[in-house]
N, C-alpha and C positions, 0 to 999 in steps of 0.2 A: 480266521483272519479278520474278523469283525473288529472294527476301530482302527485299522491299519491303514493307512495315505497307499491308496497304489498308486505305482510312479509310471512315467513314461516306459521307461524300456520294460515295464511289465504288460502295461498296455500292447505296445508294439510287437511284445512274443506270443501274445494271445494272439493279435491279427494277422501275425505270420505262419503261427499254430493252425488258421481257419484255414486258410489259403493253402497249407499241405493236405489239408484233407482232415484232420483231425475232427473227431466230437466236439459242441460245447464244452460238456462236462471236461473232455480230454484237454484241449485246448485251457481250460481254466486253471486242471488242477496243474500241468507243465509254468502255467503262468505264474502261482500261488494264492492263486484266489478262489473266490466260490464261485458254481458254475452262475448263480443268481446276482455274479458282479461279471460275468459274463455276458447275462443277457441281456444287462443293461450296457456295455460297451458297445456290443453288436449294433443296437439298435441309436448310440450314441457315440459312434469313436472318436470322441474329441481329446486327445491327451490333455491330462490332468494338470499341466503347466502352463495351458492354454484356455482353461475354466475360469470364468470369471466369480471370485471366491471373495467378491466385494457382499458383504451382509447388506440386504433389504429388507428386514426387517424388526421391527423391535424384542427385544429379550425380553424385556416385561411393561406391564400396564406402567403410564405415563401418572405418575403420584398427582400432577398437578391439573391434570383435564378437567376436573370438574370446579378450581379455581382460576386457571389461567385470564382466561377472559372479561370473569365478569369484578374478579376483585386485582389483580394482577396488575391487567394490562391497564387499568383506570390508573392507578396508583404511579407505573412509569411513563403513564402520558406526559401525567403532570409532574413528574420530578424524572426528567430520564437518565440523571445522573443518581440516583437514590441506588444507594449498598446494597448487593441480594443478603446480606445476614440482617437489612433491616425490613425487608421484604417475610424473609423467612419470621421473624420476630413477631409480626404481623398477623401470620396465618397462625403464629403457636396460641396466640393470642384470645383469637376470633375463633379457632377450631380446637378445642385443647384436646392432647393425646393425637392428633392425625397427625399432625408434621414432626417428625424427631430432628434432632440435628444432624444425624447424618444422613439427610438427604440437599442437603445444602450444597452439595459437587451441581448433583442433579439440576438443581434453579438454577445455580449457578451457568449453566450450560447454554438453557432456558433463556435466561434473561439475554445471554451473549448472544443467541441467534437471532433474539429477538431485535438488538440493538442492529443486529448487521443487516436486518432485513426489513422493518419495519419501525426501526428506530429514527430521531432529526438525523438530517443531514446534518455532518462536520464538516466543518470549513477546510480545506484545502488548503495548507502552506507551502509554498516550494521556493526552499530555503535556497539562497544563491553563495557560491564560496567562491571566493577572491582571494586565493593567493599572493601570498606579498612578490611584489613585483612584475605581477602580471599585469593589471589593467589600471589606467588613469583616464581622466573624463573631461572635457570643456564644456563650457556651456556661457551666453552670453545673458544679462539680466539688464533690463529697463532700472536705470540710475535716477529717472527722475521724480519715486517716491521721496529719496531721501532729504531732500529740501538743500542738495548744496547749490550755493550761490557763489558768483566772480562779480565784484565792484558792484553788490545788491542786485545782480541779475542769474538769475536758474541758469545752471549749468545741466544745459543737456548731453548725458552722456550715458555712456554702458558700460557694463562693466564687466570685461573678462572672466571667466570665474575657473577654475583646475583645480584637479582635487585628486586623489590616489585612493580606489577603489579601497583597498586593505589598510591604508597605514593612517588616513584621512587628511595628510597633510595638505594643505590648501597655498595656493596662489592668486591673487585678484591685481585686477590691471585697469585704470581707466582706460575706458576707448569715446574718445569724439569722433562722430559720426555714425553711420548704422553696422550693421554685422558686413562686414566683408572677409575674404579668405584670404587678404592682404591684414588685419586685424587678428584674426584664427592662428594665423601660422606666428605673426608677431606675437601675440601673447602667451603661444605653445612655447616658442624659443625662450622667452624671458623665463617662463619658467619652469623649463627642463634645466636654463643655467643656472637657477636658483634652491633647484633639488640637486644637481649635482649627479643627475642619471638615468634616463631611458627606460621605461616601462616596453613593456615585450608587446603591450595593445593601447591604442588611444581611440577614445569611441565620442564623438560629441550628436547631438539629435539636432546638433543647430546645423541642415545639409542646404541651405540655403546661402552661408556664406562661404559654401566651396561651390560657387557658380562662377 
């Protein structure tokens, strides 16, 4: 039976085996095993589908141990975007006959843990989706960079600003005087009638002039 997976319910008829009274040996061969996978059950009855059969260990020596560090890791300090086939190119290089191409999976493997664990940090995007017709925005902006003038005198004013999250079409409104929510909702109005239709959200940071 050497090489054979025993399974649960072969486990279980040996421990039921035990427990009538049966031999090892007895109990093993009814199971179909040998009694020397017997006496290792006894002494471990964990069924075999509940063995953690996660590998710890490595299959074979690491090709690049005696490079990793001192020529390797210099090389993607300073370029951490640098190709592992121009890595590998390097070592056929500088070590000829030790590194063949097909150990290139291998680096390659290498270089990816290395980047995930020991590599710059990457910048974080988190990208925003705006559905058309979901969200439009207000917001009020200081008028009086733009230099406009009434009768050679600065016209102090603000200016409305709307705009549609998805489609970008824009609306702008003079306002004399400062941010109010008499202002807000007047220049919301004019132009929702000038789109011709109601977003499902309207968001403005200006919470000052809904006081």
């Amino acid at each position: 039976m050497s090489g054979k997976h025993i399974t649960d319910r072969q486990v279980r008829w040996y421990m039921a085996s035990r427990k009538e009274g049966y031999t090892q040996a007895a109990a093993a061969a009814r199971s179909g095993f040998s009694e020397r996978t017997g006496r290792r059950i006894g002494t471990d009855p964990v069924l075999p589908s509940q063995r953690d059969r996660t590998r710890r260990y490595r299959t074979r020596q690491d090709p690049f141990a005696e490079v990793w560090r001192d020529e390797l890791v210099p090389m993607l300090q300073a370029m951490p975007s640098l190709r592992t086939t121009t890595l590998l190119e390097e070592l056929q290089q500088h070590h000829p006959g030790r590194y063949p191409d097909r150990l290139l999976r291998s680096l390659q493997r290498r270089v990816a843990h290395w980047r995930a664990t020991e590599g710059p940090e990457r910048e974080l995007i988190f990208r925003q989706e705006h559905p058309p017709g979901l969200q439009a925005l207000s917001d009020f902006t200081d008028g009086g960079g733009l230099g406009v003038t009434l009768d050679g005198e600065p016209f102090a004013h603000l200016l409305y600003h709307f705009w549609l999250a998805y489609g970008g079409w824009q609306y702008v409104k003079a306002i004399c005087g400062g941010e109010s929510f008499t202002a807000l909702t007047e220049g919301l109005q004019e132009a929702l009638w000038q789109l011709g239709g109601v977003p499902r959200e309207h968001r403005t940071d200006r919470l000052s002039a809904t006081r």
